[in-house]
C-alpha positions as CSV (number, residue, x, y, z in Angstrom):
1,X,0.0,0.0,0.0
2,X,1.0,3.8,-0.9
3,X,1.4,6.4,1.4
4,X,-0.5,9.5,1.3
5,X,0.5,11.4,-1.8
6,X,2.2,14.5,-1.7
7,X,1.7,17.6,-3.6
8,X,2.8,21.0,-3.9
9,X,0.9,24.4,-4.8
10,X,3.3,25.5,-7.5
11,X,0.6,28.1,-9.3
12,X,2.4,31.6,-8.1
13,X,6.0,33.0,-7.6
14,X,5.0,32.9,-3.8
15,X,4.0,29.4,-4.0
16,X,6.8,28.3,-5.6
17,X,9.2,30.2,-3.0
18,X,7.2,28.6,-0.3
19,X,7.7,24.9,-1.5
20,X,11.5,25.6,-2.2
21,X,11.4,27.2,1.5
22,X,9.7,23.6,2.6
23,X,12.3,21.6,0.1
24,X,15.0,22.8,1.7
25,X,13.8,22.1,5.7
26,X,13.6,18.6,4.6
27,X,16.6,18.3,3.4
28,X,18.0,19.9,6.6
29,X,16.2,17.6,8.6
30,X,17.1,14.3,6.7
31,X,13.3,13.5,5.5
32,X,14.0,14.2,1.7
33,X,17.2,12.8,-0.4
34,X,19.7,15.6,-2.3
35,X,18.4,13.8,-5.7
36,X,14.8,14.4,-5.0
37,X,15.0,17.8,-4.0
38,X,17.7,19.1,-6.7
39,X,14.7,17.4,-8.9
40,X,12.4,19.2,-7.3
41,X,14.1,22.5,-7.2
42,X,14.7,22.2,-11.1
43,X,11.1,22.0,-11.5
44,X,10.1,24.8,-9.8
45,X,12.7,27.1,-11.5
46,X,11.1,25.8,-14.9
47,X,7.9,26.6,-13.5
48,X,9.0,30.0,-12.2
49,X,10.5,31.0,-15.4
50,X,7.4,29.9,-17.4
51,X,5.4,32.4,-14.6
52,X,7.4,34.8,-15.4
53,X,7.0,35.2,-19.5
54,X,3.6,34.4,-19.2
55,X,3.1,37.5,-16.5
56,X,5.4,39.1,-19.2
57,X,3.4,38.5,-21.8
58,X,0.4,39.8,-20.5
59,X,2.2,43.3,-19.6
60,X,2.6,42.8,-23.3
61,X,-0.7,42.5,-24.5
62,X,-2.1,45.2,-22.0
63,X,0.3,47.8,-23.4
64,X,-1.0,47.0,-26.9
65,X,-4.0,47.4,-26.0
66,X,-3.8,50.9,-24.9
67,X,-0.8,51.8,-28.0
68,X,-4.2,50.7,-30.0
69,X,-6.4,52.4,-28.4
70,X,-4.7,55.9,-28.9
């Protein structure tokens, strides 16, 4: 039988700094492996980054918007 899945709220920049945060108390504190959590710390950069250009692009669009507008 399978323990109790885990998951992590990865949907925000603060999100993501929280679970890296958490990441990195378990490692301290011996309940997660290096491997797992340099995994896991890949991830969320990947996620971050796609955050950021999609935050980017909507800047983008909004200042189109109003260039069009004029």
């Amino acid at each position: 039988m399978q323990g109790r899945r885990k998951n992590l709220k990865l949907s925000s920049p603060n999100e993501v700094r929280k679970a890296l945060a958490r990441i990195a108390n378990m490692v301290l504190n011996e309940e997660m492996d290096t491997k797992t959590a340099n995994s896991l710390t890949l991830i969320c950069n990947a996620i971050l980054s796609g955050i950021r250009v999609d935050e980017q692009d909507k800047k983008i669009r909004e200042l189109q918007d109003i260039l069009e507008e004029r």
